[in-house]
Chimera marker file (.cmm) of the C-alpha trace (Angstrom):
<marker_set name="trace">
<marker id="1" x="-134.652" y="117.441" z="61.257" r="1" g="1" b="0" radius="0.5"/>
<marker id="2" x="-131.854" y="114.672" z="62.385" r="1" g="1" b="0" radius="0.5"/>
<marker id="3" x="-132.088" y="111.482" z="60.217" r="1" g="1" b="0" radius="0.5"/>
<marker id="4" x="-133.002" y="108.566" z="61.369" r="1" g="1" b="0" radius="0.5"/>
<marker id="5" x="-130.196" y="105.478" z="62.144" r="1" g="1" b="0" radius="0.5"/>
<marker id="6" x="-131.278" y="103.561" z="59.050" r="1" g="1" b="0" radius="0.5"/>
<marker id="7" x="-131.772" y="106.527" z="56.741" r="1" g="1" b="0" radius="0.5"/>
<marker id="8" x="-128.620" y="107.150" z="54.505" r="1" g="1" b="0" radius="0.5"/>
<marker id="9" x="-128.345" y="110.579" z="55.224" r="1" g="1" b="0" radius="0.5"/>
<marker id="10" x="-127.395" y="109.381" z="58.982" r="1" g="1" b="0" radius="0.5"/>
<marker id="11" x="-125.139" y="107.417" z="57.956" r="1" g="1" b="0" radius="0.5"/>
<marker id="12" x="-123.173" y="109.766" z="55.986" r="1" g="1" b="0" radius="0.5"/>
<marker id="13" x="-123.850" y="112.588" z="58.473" r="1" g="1" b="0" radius="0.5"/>
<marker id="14" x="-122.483" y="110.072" z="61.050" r="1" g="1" b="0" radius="0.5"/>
<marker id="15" x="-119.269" y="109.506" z="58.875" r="1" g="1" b="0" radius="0.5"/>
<marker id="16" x="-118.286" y="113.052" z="58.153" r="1" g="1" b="0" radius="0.5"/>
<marker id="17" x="-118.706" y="113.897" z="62.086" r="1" g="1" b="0" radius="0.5"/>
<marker id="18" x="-116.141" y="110.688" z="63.114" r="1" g="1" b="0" radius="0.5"/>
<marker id="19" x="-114.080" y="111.506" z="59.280" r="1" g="1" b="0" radius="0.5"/>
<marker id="20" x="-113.527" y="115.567" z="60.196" r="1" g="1" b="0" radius="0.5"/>
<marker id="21" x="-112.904" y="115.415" z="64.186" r="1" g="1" b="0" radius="0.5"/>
<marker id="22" x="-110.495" y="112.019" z="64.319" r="1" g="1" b="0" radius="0.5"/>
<marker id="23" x="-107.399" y="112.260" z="65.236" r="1" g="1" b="0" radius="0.5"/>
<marker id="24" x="-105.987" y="108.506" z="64.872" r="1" g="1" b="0" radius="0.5"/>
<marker id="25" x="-106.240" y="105.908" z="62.261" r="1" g="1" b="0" radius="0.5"/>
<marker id="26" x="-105.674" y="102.184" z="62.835" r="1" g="1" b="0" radius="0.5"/>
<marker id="27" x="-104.331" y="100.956" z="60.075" r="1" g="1" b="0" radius="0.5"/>
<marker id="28" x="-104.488" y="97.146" z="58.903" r="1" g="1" b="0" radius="0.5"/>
<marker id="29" x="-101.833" y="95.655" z="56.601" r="1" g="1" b="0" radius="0.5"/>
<marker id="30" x="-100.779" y="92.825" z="55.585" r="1" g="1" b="0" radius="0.5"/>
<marker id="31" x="-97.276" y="91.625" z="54.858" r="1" g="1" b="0" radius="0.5"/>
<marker id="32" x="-96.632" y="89.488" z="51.740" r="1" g="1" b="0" radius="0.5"/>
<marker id="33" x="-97.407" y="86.516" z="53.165" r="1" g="1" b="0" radius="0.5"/>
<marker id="34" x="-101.048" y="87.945" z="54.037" r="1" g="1" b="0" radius="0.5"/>
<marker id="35" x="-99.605" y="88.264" z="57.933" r="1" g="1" b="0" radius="0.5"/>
<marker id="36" x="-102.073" y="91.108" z="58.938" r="1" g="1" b="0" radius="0.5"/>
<marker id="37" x="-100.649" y="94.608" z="61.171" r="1" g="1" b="0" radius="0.5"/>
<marker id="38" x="-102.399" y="97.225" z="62.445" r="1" g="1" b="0" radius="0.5"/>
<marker id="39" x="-101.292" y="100.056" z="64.224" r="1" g="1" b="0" radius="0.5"/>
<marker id="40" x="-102.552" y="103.703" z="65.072" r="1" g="1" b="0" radius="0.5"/>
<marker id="41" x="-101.061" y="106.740" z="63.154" r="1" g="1" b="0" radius="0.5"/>
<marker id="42" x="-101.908" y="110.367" z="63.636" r="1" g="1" b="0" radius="0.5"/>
<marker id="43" x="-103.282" y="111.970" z="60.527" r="1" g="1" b="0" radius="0.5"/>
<marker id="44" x="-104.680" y="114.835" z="58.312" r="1" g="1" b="0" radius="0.5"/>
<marker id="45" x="-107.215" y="114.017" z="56.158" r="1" g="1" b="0" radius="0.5"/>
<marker id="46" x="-108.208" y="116.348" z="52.559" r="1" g="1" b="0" radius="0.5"/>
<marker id="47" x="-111.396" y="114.498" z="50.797" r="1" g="1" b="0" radius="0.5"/>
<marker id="48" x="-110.622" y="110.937" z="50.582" r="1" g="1" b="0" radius="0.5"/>
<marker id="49" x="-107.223" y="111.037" z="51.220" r="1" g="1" b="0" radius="0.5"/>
<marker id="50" x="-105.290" y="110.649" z="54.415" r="1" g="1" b="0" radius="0.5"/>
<marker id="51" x="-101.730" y="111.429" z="55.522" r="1" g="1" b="0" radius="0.5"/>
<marker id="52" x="-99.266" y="110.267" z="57.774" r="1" g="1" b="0" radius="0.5"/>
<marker id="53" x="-95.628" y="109.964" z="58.872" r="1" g="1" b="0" radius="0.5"/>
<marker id="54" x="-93.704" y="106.933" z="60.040" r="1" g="1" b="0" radius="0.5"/>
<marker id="55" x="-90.575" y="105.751" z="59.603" r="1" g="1" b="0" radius="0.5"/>
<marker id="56" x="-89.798" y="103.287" z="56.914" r="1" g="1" b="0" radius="0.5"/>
<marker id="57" x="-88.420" y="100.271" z="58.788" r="1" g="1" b="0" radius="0.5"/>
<marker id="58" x="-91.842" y="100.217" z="60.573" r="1" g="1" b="0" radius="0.5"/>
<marker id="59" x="-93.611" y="96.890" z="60.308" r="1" g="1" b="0" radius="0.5"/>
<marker id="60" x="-96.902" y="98.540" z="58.635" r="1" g="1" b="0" radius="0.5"/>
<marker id="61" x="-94.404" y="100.816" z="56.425" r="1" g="1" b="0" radius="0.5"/>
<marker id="62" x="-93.194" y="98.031" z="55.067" r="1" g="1" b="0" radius="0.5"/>
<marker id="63" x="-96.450" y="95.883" z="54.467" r="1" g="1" b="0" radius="0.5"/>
<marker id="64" x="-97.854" y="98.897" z="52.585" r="1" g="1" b="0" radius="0.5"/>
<marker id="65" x="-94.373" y="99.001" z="50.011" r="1" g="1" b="0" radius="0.5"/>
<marker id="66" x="-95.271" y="95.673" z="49.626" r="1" g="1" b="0" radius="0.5"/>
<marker id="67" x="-99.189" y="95.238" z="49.509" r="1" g="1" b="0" radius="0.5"/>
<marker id="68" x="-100.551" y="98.745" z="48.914" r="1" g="1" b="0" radius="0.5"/>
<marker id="69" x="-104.418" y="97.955" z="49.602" r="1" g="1" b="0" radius="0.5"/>
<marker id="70" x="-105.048" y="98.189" z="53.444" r="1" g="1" b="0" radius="0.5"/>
<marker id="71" x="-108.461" y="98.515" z="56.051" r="1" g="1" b="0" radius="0.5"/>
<marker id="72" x="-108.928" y="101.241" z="58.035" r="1" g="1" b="0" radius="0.5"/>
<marker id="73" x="-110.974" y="102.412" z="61.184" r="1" g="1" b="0" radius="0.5"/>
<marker id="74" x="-111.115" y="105.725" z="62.636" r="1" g="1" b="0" radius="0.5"/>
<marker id="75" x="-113.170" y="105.751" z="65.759" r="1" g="1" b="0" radius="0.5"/>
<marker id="76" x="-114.825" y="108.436" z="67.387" r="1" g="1" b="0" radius="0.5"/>
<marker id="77" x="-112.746" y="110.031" z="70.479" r="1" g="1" b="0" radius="0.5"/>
<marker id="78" x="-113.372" y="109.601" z="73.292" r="1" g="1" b="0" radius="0.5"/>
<marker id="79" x="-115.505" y="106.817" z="73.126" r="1" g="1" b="0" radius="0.5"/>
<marker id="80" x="-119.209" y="107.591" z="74.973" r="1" g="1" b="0" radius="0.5"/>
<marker id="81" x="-119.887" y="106.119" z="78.390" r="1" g="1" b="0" radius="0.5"/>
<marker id="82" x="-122.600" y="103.976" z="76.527" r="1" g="1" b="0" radius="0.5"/>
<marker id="83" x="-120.120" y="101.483" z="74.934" r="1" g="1" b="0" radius="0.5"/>
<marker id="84" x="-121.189" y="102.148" z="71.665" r="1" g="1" b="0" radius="0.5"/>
<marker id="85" x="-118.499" y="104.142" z="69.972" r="1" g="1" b="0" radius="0.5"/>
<marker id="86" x="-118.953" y="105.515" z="66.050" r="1" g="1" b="0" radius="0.5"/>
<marker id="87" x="-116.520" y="104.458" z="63.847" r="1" g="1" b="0" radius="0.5"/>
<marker id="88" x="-115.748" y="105.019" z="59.921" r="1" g="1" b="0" radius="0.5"/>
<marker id="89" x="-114.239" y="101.874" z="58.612" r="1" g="1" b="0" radius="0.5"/>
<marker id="90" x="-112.903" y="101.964" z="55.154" r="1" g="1" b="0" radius="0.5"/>
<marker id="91" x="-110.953" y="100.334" z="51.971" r="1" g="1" b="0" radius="0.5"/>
<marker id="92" x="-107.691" y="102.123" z="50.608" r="1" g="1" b="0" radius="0.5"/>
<marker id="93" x="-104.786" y="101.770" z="48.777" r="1" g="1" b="0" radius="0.5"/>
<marker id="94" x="-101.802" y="103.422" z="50.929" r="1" g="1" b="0" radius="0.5"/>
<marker id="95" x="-98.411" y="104.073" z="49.755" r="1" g="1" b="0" radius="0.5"/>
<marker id="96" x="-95.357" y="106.128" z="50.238" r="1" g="1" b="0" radius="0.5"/>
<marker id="97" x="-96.412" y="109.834" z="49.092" r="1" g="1" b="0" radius="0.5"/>
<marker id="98" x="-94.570" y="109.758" z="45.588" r="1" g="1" b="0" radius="0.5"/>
<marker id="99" x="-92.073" y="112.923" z="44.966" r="1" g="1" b="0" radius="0.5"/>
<marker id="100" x="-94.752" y="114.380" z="42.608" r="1" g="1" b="0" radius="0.5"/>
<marker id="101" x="-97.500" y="114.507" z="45.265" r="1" g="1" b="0" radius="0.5"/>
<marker id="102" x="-95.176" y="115.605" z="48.551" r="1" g="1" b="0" radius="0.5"/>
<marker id="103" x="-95.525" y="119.017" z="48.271" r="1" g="1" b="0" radius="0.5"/>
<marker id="104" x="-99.576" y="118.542" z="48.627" r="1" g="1" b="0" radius="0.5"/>
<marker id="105" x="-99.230" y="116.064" z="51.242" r="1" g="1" b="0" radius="0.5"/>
<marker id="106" x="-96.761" y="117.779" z="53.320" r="1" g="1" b="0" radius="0.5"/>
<marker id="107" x="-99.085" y="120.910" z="53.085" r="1" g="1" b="0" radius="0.5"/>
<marker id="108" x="-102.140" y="118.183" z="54.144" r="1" g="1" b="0" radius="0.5"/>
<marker id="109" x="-100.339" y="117.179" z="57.235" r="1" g="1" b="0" radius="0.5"/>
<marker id="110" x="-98.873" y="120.669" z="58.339" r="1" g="1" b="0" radius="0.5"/>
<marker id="111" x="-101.900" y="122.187" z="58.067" r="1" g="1" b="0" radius="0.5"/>
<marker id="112" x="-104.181" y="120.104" z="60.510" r="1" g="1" b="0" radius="0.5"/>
<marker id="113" x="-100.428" y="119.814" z="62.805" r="1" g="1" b="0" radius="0.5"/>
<marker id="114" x="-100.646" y="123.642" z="62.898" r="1" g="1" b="0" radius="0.5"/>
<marker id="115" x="-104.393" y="123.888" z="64.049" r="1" g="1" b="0" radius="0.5"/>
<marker id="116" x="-103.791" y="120.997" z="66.559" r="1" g="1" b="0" radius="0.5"/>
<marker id="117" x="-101.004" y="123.560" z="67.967" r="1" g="1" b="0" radius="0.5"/>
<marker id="118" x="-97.974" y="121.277" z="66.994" r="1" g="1" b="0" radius="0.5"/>
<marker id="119" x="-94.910" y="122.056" z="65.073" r="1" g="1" b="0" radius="0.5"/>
<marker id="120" x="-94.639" y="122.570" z="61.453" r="1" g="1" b="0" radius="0.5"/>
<marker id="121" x="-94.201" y="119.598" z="58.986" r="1" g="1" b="0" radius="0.5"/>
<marker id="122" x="-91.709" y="120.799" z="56.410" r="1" g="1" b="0" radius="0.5"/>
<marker id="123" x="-89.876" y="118.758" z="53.436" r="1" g="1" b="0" radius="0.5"/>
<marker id="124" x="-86.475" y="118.551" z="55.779" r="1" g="1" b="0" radius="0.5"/>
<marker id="125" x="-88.601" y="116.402" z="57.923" r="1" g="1" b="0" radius="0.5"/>
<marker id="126" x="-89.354" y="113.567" z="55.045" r="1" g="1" b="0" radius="0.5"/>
<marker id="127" x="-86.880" y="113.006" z="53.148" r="1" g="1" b="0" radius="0.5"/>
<marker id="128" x="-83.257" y="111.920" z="52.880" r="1" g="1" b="0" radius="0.5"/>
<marker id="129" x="-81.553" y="111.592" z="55.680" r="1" g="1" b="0" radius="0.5"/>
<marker id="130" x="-84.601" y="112.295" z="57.480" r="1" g="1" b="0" radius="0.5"/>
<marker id="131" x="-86.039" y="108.950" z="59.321" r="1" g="1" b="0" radius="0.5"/>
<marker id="132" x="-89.517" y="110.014" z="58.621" r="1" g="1" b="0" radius="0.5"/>
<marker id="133" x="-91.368" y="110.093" z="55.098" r="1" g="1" b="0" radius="0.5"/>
<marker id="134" x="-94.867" y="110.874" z="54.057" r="1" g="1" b="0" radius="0.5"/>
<marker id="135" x="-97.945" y="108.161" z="53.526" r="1" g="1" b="0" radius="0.5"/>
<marker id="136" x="-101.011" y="108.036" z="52.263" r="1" g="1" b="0" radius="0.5"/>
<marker id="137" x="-103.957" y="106.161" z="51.150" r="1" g="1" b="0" radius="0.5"/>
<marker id="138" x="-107.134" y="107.024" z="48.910" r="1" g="1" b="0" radius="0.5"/>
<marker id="139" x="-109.987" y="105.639" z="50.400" r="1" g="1" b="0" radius="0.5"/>
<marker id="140" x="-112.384" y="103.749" z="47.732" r="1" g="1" b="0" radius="0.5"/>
<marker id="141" x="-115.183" y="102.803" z="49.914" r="1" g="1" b="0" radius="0.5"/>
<marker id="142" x="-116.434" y="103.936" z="53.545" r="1" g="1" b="0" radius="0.5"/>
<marker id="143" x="-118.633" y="102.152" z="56.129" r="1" g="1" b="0" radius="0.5"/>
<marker id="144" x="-120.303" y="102.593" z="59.144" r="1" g="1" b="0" radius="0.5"/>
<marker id="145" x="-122.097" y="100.430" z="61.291" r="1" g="1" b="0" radius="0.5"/>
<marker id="146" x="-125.520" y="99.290" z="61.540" r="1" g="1" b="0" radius="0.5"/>
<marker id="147" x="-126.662" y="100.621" z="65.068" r="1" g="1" b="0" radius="0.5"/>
<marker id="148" x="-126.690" y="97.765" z="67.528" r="1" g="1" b="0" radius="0.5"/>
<marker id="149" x="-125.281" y="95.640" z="65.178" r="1" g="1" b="0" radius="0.5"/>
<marker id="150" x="-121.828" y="94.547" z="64.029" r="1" g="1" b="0" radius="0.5"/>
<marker id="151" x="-123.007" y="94.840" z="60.028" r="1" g="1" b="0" radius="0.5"/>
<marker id="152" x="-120.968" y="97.001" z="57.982" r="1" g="1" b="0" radius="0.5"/>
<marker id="153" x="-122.934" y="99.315" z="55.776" r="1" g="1" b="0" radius="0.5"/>
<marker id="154" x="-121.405" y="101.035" z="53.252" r="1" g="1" b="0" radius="0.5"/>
<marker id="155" x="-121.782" y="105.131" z="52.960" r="1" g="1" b="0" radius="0.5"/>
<marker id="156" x="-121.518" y="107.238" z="49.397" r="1" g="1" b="0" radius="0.5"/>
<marker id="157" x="-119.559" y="110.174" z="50.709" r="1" g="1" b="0" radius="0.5"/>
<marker id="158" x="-119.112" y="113.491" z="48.715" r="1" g="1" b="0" radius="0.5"/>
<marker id="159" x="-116.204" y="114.387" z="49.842" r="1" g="1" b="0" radius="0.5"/>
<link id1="1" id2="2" r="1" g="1" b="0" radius="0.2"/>
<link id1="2" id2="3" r="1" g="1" b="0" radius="0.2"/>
<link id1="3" id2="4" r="1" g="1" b="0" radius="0.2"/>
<link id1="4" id2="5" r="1" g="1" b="0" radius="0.2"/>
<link id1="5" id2="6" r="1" g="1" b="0" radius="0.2"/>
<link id1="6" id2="7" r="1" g="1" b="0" radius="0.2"/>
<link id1="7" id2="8" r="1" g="1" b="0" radius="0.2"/>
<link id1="8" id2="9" r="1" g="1" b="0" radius="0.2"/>
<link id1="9" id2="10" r="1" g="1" b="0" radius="0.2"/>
<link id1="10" id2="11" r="1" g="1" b="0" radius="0.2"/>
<link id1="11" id2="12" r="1" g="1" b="0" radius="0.2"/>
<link id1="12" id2="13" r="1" g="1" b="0" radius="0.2"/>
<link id1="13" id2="14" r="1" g="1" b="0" radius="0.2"/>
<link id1="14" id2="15" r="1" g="1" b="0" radius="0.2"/>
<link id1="15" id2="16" r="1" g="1" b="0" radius="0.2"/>
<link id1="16" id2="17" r="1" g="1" b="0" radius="0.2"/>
<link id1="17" id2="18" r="1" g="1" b="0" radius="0.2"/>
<link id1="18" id2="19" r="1" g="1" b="0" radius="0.2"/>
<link id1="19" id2="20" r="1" g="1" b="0" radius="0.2"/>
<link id1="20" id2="21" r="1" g="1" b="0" radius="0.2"/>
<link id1="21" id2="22" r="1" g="1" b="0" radius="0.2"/>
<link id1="22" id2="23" r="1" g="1" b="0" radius="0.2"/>
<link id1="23" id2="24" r="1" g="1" b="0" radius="0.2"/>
<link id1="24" id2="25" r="1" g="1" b="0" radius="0.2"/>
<link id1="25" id2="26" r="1" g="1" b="0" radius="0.2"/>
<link id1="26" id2="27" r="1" g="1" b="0" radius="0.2"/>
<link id1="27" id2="28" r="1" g="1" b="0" radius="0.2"/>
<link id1="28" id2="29" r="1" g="1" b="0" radius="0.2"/>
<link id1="29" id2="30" r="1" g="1" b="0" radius="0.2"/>
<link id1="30" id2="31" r="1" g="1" b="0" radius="0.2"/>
<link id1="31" id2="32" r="1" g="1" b="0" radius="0.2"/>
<link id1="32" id2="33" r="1" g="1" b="0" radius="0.2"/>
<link id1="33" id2="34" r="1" g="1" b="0" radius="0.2"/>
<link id1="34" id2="35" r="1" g="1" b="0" radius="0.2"/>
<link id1="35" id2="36" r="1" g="1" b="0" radius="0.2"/>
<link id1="36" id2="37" r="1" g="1" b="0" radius="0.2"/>
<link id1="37" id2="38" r="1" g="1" b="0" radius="0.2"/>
<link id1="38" id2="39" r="1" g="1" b="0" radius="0.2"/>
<link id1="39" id2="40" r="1" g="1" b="0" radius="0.2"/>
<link id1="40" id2="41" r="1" g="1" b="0" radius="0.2"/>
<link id1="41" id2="42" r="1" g="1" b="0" radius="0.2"/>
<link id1="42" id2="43" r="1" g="1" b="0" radius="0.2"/>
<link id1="43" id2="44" r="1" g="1" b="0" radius="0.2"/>
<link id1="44" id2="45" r="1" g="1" b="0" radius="0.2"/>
<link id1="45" id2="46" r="1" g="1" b="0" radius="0.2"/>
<link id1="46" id2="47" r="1" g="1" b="0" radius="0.2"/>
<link id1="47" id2="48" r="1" g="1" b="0" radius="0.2"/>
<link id1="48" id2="49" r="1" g="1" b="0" radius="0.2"/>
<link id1="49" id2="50" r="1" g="1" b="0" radius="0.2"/>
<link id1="50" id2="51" r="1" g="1" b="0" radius="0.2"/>
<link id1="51" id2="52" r="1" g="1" b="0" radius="0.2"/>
<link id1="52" id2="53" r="1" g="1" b="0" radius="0.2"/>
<link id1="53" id2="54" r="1" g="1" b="0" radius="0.2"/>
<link id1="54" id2="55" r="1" g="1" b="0" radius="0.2"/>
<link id1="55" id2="56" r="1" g="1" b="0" radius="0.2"/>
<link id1="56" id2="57" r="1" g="1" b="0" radius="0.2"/>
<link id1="57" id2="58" r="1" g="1" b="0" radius="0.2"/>
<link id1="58" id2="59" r="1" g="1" b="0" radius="0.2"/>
<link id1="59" id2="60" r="1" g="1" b="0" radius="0.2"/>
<link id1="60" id2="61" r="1" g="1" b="0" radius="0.2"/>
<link id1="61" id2="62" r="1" g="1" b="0" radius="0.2"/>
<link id1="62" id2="63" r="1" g="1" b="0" radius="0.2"/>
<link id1="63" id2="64" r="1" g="1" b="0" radius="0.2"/>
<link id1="64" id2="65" r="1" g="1" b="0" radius="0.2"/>
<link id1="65" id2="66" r="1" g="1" b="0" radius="0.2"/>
<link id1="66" id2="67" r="1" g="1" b="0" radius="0.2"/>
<link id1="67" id2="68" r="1" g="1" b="0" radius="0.2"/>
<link id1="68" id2="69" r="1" g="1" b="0" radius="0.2"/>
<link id1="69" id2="70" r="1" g="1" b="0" radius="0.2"/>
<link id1="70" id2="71" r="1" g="1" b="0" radius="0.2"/>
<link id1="71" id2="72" r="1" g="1" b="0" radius="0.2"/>
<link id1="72" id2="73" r="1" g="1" b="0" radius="0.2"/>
<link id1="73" id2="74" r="1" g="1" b="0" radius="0.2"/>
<link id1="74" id2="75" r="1" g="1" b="0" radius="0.2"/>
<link id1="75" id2="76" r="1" g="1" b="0" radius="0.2"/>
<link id1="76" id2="77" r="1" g="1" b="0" radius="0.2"/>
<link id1="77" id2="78" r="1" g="1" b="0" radius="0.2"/>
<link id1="78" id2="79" r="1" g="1" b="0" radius="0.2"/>
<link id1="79" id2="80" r="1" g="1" b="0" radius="0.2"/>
<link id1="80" id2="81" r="1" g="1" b="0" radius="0.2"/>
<link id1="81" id2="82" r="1" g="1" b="0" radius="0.2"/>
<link id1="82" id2="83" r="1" g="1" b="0" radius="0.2"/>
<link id1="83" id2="84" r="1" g="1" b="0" radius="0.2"/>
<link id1="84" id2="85" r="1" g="1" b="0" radius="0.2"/>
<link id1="85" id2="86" r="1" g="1" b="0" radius="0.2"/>
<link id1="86" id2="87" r="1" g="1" b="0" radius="0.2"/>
<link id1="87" id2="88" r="1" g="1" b="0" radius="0.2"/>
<link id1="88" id2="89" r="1" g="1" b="0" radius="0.2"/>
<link id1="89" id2="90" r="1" g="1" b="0" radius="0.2"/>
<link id1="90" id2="91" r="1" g="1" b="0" radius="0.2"/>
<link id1="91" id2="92" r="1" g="1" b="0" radius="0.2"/>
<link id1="92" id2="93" r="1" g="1" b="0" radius="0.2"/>
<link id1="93" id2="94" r="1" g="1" b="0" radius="0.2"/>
<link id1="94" id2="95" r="1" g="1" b="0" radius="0.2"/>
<link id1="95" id2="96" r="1" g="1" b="0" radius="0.2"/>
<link id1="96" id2="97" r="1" g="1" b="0" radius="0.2"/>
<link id1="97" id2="98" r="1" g="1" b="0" radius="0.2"/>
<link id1="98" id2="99" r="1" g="1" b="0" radius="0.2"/>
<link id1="99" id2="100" r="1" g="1" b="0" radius="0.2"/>
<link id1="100" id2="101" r="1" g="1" b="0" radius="0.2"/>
<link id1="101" id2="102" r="1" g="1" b="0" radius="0.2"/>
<link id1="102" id2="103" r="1" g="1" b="0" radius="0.2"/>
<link id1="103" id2="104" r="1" g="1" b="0" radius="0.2"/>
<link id1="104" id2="105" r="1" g="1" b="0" radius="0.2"/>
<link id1="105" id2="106" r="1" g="1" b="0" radius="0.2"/>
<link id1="106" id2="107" r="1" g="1" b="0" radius="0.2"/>
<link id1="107" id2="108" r="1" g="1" b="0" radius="0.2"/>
<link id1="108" id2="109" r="1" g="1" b="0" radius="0.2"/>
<link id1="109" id2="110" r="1" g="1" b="0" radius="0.2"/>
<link id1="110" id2="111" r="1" g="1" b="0" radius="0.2"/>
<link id1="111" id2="112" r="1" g="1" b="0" radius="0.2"/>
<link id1="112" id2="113" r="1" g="1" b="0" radius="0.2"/>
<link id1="113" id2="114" r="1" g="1" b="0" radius="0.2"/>
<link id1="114" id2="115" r="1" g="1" b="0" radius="0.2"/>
<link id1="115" id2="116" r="1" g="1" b="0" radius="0.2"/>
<link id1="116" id2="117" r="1" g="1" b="0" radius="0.2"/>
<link id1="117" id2="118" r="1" g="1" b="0" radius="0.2"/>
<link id1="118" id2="119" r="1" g="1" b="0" radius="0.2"/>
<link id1="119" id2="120" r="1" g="1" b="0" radius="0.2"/>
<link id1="120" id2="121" r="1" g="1" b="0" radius="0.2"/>
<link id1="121" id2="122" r="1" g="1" b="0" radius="0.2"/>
<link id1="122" id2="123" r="1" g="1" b="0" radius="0.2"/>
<link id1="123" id2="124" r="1" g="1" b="0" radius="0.2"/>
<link id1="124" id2="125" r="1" g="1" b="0" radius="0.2"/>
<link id1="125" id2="126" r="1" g="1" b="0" radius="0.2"/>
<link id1="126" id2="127" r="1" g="1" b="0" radius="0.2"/>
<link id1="127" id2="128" r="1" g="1" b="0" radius="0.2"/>
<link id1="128" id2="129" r="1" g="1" b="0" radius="0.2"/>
<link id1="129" id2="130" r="1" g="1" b="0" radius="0.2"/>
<link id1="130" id2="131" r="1" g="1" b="0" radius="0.2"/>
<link id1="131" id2="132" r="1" g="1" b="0" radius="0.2"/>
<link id1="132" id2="133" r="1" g="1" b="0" radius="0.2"/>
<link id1="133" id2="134" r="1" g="1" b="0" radius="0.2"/>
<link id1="134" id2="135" r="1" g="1" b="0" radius="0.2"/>
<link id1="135" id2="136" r="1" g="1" b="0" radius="0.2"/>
<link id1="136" id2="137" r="1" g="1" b="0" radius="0.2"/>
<link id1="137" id2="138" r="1" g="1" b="0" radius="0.2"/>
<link id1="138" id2="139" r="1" g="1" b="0" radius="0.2"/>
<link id1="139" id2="140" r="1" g="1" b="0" radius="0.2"/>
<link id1="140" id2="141" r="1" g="1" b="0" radius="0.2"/>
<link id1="141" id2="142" r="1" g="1" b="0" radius="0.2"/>
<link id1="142" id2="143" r="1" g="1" b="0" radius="0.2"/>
<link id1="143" id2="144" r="1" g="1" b="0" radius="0.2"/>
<link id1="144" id2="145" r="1" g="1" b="0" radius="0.2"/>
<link id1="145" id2="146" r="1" g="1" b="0" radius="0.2"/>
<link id1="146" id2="147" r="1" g="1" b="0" radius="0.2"/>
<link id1="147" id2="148" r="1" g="1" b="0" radius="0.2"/>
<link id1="148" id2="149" r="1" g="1" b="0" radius="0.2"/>
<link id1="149" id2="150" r="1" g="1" b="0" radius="0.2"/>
<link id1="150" id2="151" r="1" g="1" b="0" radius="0.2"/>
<link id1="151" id2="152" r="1" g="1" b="0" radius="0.2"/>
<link id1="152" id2="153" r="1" g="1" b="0" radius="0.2"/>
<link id1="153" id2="154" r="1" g="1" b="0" radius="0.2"/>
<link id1="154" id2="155" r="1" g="1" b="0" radius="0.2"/>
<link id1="155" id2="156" r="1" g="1" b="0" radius="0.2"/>
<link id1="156" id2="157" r="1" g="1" b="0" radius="0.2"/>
<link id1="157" id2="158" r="1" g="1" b="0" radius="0.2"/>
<link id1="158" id2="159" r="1" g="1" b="0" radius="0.2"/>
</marker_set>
């Protein structure tokens, strides 16, 4: 039996769907000054964490070294012909992967590059005097929203 929109289980069924087949994150920072950035990144996710690459002299690189907590959406793609697209919005705290954690993370992100039939991530590729390093955030809260409606609700995820 499929749950109905305002049961819970539908909205958690609804976030694991968009949360294990997205591709792209848009991630919102904010620069000291509380300037807000977003921009997509490709990612992997593993429970409530999410990886990505960019360089460091990237705008939303550099809001995250400097304000770690950040918003995130990750729609649904493609978006349906009905205009309504499903979307995961959530509140992290993002950082450079620390040397302690790269291995994991690098292993994260190669592993969903591999199945997507792209080239393998390895530690050469993120660090020194590679342009690229590892990010992250852990996600604290998830929300999806109400259907027809532009009212966040938020969704306890086992994840």
């Amino acid at each position: 039996m499929t749950p109905r929109p305002d049961d819970p289980a539908h909205d958690a069924e609804l976030a694991r769907s968009v949360l294990d087949d997205g591709r792209y994150l848009v991630l919102a920072s904010a620069d000291a000054d509380g300037n807000p950035w977003a921009t997509p990144v490709w990612f992997a996710r593993e429970g409530r964490e999410l990886v990505w690459v960019s360089r460091l002299g990237t705008r939303h690189s550099a809001n995250v070294a400097g304000r770690s907590t950040v918003g995130i959406v990750i729609f649904e793609t493609p978006v349906p012909v009905d205009g309504r697209p499903r979307a995961v919005y959530a509140e992290a705290t993002a950082g450079e992967v620390p040397e302690a954690d790269r291995d994991r993370c690098l292993a994260i992100f190669d592993r969903r590059s591999r199945a997507e039939g792209m080239s393998p991530w390895t530690l050469d590729r993120v660090v020194a005097p590679a342009e690229l390093r590892l990010f992250h955030a852990v996600v604290s809260r998830f929300f999806v929203l109400e259907p027809d409606r532009d009212v966040r609700r938020e969704v306890e995820l086992d994840l």
